[in-house]
C-alpha positions, 0 to 999 in steps of 0.5 A, a space after each residue: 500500500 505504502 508503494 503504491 501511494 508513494 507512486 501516485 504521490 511522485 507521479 502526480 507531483 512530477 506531472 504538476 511540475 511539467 505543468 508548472 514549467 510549461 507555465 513559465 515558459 509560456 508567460 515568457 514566449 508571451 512576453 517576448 511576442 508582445 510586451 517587448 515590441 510595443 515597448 520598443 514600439 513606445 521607445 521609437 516613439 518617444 525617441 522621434 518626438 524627442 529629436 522632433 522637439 529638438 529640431 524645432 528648438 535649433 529651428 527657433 533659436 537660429 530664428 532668435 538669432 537672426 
């Protein structure tokens, strides 16, 4: 009996950690297909808007000089 109940108690806690590891494994395959390109996507974002922002002051100050 005790055999027996060991078995089941190792198969099912060997089957709970392939779940377990498919888990970690999933959320990171997601993170890498989604979050990490619209961050990069935000990032692009935020870097043209910035040079943008830049381009327009040079513009007005070359302006205030003349």
């Amino acid at each position: 009996m005790l055999e027996t109940l060991t078995i089941v108690y190792v198969s099912a806690v060997t089957v709970l950690f392939f779940f377990w590891a498919y888990g970690i494994y999933a959320f990171f395959r997601d993170c890498r297909r989604t979050y990490v390109p619209k961050f990069r996507q935000m990032l692009r974002g935020w870097r043209s808007m910035r040079t943008e922002g830049d381009e327009q002051e040079l513009d007005e100050h070359e302006k205030q000089l003349l």
